[in-house]
RODO-2510 file (C-alpha; in nm, 4 decimals, decimal comma):
residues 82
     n   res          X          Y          Z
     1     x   -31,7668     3,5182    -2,6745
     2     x   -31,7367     3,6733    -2,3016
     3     x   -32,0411     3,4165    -2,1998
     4     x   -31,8489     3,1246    -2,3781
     5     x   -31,4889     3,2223    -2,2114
     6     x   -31,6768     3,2533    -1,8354
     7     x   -31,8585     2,8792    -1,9163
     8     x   -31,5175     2,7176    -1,9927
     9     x   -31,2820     2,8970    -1,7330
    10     x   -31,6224     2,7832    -1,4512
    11     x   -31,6130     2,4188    -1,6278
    12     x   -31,2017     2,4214    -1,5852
    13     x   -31,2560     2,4960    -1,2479
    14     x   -31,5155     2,1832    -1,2042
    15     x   -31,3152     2,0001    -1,3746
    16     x   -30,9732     2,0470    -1,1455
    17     x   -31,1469     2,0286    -0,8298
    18     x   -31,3237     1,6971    -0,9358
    19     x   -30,9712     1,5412    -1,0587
    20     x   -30,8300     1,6661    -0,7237
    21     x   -31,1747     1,5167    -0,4910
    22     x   -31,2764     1,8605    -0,3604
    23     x   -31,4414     1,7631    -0,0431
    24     x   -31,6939     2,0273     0,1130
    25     x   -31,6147     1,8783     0,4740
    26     x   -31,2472     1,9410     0,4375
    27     x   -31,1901     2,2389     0,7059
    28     x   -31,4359     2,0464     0,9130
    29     x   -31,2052     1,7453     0,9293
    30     x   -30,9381     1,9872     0,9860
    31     x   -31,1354     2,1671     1,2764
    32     x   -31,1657     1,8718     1,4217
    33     x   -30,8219     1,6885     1,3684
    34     x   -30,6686     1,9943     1,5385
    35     x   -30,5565     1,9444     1,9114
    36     x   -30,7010     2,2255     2,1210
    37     x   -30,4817     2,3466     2,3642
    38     x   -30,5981     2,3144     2,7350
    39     x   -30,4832     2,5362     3,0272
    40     x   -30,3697     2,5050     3,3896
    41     x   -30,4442     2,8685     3,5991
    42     x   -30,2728     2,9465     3,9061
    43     x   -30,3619     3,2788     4,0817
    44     x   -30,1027     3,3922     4,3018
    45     x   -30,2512     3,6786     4,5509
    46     x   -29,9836     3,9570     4,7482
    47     x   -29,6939     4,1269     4,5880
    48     x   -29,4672     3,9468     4,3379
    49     x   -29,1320     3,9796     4,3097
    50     x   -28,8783     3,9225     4,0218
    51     x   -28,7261     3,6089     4,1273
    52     x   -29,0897     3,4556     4,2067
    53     x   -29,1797     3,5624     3,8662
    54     x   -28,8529     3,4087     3,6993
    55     x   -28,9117     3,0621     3,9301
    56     x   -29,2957     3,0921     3,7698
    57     x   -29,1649     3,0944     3,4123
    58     x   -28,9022     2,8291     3,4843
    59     x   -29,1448     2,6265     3,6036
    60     x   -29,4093     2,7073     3,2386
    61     x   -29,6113     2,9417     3,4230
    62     x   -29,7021     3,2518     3,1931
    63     x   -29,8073     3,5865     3,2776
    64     x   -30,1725     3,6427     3,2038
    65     x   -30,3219     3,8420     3,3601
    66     x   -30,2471     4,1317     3,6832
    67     x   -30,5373     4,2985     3,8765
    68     x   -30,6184     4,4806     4,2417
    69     x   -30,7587     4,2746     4,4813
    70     x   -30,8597     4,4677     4,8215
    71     x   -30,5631     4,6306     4,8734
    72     x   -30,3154     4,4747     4,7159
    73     x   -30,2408     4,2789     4,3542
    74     x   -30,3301     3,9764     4,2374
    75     x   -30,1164     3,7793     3,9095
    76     x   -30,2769     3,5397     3,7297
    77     x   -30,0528     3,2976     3,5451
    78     x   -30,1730     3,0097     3,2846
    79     x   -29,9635     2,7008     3,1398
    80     x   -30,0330     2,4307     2,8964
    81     x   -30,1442     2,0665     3,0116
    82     x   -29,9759     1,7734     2,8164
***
């Protein structure tokens, strides 16, 4: 009876994803239907201050990254292209 249950509950299954037209390539299609988003860098070398930082961000400039370069700092900053 166990065998008999596991054959009709696998044949159900067949059976919905047929009605429905399962497709095998579906999260292919979706991989490839999906915009990928594509970045603008700007490294900005020196000291930065607040209000640089604040016109950055008004302007879509994010934070990514901040790291020493010779002596001082350098921020690197990424936003989206349209």
């Amino acid at each position: 009876m166990r065998n008999g249950s596991t054959a009709a509950i696998a044949f159900m299954a067949l059976a919905v994803l047929i009605v429905m037209g399962y497709n095998h390539d579906t999260s292919a299609q979706q991989l490839s239907a999906a915009k990928l988003q594509h970045w603008k860098y700007k490294a900005v070398d020196g000291l930065v201050d607040v209000d640089q930082f604040n016109d950055l961000g008004g302007e879509g400039w994010e934070l990514v990254t901040v790291h020493p370069l010779g002596g001082s700092l350098q921020a690197v900053f990424k936003k989206p292209i349209n």
